[in-house]
C-alpha positions as CSV (number, residue, x, y, z in Angstrom):
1,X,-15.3,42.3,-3.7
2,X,-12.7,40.3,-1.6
3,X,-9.8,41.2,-1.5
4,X,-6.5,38.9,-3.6
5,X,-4.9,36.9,-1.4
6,X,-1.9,38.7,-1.9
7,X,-3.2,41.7,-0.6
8,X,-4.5,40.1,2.8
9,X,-2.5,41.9,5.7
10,X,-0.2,40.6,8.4
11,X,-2.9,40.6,11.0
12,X,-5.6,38.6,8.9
13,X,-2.6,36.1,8.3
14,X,-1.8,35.6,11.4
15,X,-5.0,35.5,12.5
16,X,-5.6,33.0,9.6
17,X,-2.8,31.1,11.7
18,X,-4.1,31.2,14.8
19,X,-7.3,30.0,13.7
20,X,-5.8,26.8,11.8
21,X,-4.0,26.3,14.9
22,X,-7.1,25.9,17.2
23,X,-8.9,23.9,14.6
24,X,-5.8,22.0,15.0
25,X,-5.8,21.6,19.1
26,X,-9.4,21.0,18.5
27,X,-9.2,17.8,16.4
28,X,-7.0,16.6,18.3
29,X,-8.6,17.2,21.8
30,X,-11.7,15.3,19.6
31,X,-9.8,12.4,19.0
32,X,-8.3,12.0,22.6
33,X,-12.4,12.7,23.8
34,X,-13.3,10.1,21.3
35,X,-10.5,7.3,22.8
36,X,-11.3,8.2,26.3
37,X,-15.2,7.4,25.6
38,X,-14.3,4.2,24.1
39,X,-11.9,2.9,26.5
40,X,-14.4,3.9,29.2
41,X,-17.4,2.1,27.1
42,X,-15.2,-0.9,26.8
43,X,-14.3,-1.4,30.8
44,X,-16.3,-4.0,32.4
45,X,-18.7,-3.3,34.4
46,X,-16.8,-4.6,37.3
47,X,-14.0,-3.1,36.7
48,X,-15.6,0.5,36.3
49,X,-14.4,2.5,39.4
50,X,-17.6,3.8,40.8
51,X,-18.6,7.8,41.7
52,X,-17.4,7.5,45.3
53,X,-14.0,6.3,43.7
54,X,-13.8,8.5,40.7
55,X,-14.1,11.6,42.7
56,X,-11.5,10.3,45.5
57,X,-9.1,9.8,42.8
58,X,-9.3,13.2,41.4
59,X,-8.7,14.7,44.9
60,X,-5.9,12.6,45.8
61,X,-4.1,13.2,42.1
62,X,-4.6,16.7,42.7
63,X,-3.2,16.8,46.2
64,X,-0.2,14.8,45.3
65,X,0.6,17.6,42.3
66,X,0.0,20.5,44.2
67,X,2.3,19.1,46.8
68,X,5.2,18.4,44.9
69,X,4.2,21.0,42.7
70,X,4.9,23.6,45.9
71,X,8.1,21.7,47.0
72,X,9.8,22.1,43.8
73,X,8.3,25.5,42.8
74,X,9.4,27.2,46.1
75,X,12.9,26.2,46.3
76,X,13.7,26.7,42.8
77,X,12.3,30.3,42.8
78,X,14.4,30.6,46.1
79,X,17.6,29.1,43.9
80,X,16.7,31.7,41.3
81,X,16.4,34.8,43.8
82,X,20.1,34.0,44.9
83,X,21.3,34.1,41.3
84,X,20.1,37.4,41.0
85,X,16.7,36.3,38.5
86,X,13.9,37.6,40.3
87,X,11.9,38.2,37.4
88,X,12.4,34.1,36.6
89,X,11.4,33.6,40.3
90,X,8.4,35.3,40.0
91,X,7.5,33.6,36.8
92,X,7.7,30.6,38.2
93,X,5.4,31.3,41.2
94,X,3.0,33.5,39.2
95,X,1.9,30.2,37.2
96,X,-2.2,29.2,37.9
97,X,-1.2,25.6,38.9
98,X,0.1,22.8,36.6
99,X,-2.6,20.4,37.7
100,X,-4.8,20.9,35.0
101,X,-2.4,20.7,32.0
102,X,-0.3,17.6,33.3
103,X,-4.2,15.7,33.6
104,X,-5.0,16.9,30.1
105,X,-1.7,16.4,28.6
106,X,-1.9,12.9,29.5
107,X,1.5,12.3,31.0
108,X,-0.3,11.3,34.2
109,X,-1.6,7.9,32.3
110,X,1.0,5.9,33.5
111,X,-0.4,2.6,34.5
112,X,1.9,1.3,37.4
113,X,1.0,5.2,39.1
114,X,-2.9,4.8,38.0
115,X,-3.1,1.4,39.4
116,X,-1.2,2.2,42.9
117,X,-3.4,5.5,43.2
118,X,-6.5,3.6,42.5
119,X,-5.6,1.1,45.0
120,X,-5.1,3.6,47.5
121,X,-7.8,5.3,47.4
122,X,-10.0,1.9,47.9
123,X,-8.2,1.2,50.6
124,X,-8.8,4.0,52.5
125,X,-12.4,4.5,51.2
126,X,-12.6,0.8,52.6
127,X,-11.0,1.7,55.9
128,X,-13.2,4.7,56.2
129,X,-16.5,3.0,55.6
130,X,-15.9,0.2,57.8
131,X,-17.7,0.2,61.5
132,X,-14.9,-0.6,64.1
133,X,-16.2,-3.2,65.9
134,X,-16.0,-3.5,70.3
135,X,-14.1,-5.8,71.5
136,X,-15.7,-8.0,74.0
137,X,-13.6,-6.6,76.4
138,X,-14.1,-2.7,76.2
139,X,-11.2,-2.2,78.2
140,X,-8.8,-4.1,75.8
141,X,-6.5,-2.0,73.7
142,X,-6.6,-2.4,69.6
143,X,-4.4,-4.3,67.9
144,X,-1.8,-1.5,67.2
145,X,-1.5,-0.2,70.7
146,X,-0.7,-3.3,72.2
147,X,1.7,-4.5,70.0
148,X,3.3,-1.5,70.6
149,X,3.3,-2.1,74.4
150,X,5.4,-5.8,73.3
151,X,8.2,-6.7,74.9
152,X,10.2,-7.4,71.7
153,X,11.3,-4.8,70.6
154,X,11.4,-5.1,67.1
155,X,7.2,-6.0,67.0
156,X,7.0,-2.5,69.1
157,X,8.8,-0.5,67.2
158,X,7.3,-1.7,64.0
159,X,3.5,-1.7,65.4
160,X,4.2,1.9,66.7
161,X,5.5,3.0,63.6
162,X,2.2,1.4,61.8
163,X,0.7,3.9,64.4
164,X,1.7,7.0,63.0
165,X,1.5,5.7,59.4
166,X,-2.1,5.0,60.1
167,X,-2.6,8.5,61.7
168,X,-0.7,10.5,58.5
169,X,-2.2,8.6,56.3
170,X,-6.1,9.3,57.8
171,X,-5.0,12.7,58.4
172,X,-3.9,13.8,54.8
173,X,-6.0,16.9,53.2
174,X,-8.3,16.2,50.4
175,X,-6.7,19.1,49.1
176,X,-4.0,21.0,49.0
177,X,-0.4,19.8,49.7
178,X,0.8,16.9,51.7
179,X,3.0,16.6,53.7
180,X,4.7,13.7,51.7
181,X,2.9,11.7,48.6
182,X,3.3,8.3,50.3
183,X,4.4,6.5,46.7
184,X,6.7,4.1,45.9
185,X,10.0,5.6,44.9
186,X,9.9,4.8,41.4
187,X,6.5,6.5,40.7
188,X,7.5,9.4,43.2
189,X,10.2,9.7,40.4
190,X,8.0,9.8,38.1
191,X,5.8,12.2,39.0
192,X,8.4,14.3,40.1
193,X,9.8,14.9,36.9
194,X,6.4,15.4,35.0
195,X,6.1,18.4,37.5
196,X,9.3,19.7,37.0
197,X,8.4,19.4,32.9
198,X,5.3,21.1,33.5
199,X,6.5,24.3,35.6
200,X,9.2,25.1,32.9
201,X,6.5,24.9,30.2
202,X,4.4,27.4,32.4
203,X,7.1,29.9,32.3
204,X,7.0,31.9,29.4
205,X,11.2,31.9,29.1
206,X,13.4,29.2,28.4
207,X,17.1,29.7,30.1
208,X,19.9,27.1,31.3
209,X,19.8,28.9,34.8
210,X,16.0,28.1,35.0
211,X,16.1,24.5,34.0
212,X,18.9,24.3,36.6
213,X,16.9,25.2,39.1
214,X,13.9,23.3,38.4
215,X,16.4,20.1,38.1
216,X,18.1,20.9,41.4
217,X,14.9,21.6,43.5
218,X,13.1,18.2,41.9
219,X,16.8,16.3,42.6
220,X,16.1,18.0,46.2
221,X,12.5,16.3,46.5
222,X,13.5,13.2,45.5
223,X,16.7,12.9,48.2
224,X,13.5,13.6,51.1
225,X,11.7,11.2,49.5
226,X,11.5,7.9,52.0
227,X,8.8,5.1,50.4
228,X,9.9,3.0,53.2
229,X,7.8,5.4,55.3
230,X,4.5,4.7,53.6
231,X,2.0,3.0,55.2
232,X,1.9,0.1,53.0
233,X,5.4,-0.8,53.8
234,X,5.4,-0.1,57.1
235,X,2.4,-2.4,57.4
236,X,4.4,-5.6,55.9
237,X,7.4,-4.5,58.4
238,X,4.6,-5.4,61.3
239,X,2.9,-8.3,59.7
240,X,7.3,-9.8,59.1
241,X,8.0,-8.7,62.6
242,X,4.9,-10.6,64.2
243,X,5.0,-13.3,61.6
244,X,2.1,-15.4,63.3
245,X,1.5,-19.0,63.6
246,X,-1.5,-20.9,61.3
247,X,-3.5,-20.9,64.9
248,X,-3.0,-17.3,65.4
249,X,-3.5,-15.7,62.3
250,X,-7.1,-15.8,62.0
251,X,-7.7,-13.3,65.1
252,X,-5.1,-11.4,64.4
253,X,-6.2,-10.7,60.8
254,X,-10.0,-10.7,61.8
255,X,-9.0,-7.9,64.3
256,X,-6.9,-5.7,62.2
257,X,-10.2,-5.9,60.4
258,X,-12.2,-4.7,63.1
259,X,-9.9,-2.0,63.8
260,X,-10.3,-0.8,60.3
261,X,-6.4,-1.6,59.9
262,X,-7.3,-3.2,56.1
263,X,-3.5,-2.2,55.1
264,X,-2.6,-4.6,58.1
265,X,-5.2,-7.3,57.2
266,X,-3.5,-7.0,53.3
267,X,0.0,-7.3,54.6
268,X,-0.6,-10.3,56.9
269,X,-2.8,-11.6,54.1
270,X,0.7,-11.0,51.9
271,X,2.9,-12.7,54.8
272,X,0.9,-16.0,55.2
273,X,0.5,-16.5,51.1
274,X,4.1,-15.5,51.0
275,X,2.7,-13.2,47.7
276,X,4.0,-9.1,47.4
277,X,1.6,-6.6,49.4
278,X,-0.1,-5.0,46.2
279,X,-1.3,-8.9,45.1
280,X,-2.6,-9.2,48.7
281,X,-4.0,-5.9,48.2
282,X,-6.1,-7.0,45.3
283,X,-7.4,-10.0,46.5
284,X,-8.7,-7.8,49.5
285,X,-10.6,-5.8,47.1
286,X,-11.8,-8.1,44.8
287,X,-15.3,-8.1,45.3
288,X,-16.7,-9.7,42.5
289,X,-14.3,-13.4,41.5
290,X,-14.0,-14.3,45.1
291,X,-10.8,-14.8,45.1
292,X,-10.2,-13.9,49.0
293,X,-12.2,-16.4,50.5
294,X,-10.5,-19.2,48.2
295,X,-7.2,-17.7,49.7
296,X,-8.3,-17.6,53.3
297,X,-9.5,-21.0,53.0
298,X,-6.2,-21.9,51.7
299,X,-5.2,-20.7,54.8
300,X,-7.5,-22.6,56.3
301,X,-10.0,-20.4,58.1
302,X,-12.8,-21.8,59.5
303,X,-16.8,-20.2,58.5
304,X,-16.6,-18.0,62.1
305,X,-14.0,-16.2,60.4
306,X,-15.0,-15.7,57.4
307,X,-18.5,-15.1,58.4
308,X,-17.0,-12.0,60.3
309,X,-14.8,-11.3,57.4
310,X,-17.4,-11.0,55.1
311,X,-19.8,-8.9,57.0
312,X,-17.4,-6.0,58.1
313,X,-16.2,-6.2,53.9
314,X,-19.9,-5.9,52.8
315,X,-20.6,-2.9,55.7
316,X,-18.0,-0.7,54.1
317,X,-18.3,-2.1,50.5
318,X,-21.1,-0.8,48.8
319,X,-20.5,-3.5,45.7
320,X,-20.7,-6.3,48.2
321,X,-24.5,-7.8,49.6
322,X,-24.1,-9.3,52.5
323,X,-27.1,-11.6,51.9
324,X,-25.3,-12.5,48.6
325,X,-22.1,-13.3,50.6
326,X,-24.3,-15.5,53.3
327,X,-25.7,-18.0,50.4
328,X,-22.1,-18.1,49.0
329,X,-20.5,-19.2,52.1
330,X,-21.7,-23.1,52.2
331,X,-20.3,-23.1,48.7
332,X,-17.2,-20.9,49.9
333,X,-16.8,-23.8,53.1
334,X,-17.1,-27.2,50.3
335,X,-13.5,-25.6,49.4
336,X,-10.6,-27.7,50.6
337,X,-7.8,-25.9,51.8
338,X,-5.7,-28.5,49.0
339,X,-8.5,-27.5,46.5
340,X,-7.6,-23.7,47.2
341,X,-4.2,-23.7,47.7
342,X,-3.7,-25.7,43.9
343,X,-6.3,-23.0,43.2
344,X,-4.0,-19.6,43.9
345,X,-1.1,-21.0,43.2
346,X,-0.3,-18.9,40.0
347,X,-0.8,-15.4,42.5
348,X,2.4,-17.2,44.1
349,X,4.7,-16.8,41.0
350,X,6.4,-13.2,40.9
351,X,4.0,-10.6,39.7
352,X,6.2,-9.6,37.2
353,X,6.1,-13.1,35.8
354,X,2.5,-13.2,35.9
355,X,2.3,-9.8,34.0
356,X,5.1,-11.6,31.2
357,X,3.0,-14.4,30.8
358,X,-0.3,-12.4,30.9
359,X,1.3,-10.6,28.2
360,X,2.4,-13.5,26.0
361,X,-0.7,-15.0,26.1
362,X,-2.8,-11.7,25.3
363,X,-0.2,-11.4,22.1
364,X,-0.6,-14.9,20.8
365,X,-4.6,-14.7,20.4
């Protein structure tokens, strides 16, 4: 016979607790699976990131935490140790990584971060699958390294500086820390917070000298922090500081092409629109509304151009088909330049305009 209720002991109720709780975290992580397979059901096939993407992504996210993750950790433990709370310190460094709970917490579904990462990572997944093409001169520098040679110095200093952007940004780990995160400010912010959050939930001891030192080490990481560094700003430095004429802008962005440069080719892009760098961006990657080659012939490139364009986007594109691209391009040269430029002139507006009215319009249906 069971035993009343009353008679239960103070392990079985909190066991009886414990249990309700998990069936608790259990429903819940049910409903969050449940929203996360719709929403993924419901993304357009074009829009799905592929595998090669996907994976990328997760590398990069987790790079980017473990890097900050270590910066704010290690100094705070260090703030800690001079206060005299070692056993705080070593706490704080004992924790398994905050990674994992900040992805499955879902702090990290910010959309302006998610959209910048994603972009980021096709970019240099574009970059890295393209073949840089010879020059017909093989003796002939790239693009970079002779603009860095230029007598102005302004273009030099900003093509050298592209330079070493490049290099960091082709030289960053697929894992483990970085040596900076490369994001705008504003989502650096971001994320640097979220980290701090997350390592004062992993300690197991909440104190006003420990929160201090979390805030102080993630105030420290955001004073270091420099966005004007990032390779996507330095790249619209260089395409302001050579700010080319109509004539010369087709080689120049055809060989920052062909020197894999495709933040260069976006920034230029941005320059001669007169549109923000992430817009450009876009309109780089869009493979599937053809929306570049309406805005390079609104620009007025001629079919050797984009014929070149085209190819080298295809190469290191696996959702392009270059066959597809050469039966589109009679249709893609019947485009006036008048007939594109009327065509993009909305990507002109400010982007935060476009979102407003995007917005507006999404509300009123």
């Amino acid at each position: 016979m069971s035993k009343p209720i009353g008679d239960m002991g103070e392990s079985a109720r909190d066991g009886a607790q414990a249990s309700l709780g998990r069936a608790a975290a259990a429903d819940l992580a049910a409903r969050r699976g449940h929203a996360a397979a719709i929403d993924d059901f419901l993304i357009p096939e074009n829009d799905r990131p592929d595998e090669r993407t996907r994976t990328a992504l997760g590398r990069l996210v987790r790079a980017l935490i473990e890097s900050v993750e270590g910066e704010i950790s290690g100094h705070a433990a260090r703030l800690l140790r001079a206060q005299g709370e070692a056993g705080l310190a070593e706490a704080l460094e004992a924790g398994n990584g905050v990674a994992g709970g900040l992805l499955d917490s879902g702090l990290l579904r910010d959309a302006e971060l998610l959209r910048e990462l994603i972009a980021r990572v096709r970019q240099d997944l574009l970059a890295g699958g393209m073949v840089a093409h010879a020059h017909d001169d093989p003796e002939r520098p790239s693009l970079l390294n002779r603009l860095a040679q230029h007598p102005d110095r302004l273009l030099a200093h900003a093509a050298s500086a592209g330079l070493v952007a490049e290099s960091r940004r082709r030289g960053m780990p697929d894992t483990g820390p970085m040596a900076q995160t490369d994001l705008p400010a504003e989502l650096h912010h971001k994320l640097v917070w979220h980290i701090a959050a997350a390592l004062r939930a992993g300690v197991d001891a909440r104190a006003v000298v420990l929160d201090r030192a979390l805030a102080d080490a993630a105030q420290r990481s955001l004073a270091a922090h420099d966005e004007g560094d990032r390779l996507e700003a330095v790249a619209m430095r260089l395409a302001v500081a050579i700010d080319p004429l109509p004539e010369e802008l087709t080689e120049l962005m055809t060989e920052a092409l062909g020197d894999r440069r495709v933040a260069l080719f976006s920034a230029l892009l941005a320059h001669a629109l007169r549109i923000d760098f992430p817009t450009a961006r876009e309109l780089t990657f869009d493979a599937a509304s053809g929306r570049l080659w309406i805005a390079l012939r609104a620009l007025e490139f001629d079919r050797t151009a984009l014929a070149r364009l085209g190819v080298a986007l295809s190469e290191a594109d696996p959702r392009r088909n270059v066959e597809n691209f050469a039966e589109a391009l009679d249709t893609i040269m019947a485009i006036e330049p008048e007939e594109a430029r009327a065509a993009i002139a909305p990507l002109l507006l400010p982007a935060d305009y476009r979102a407003a009215i995007v917005a507006l319009e999404g509300g009123a249906r």
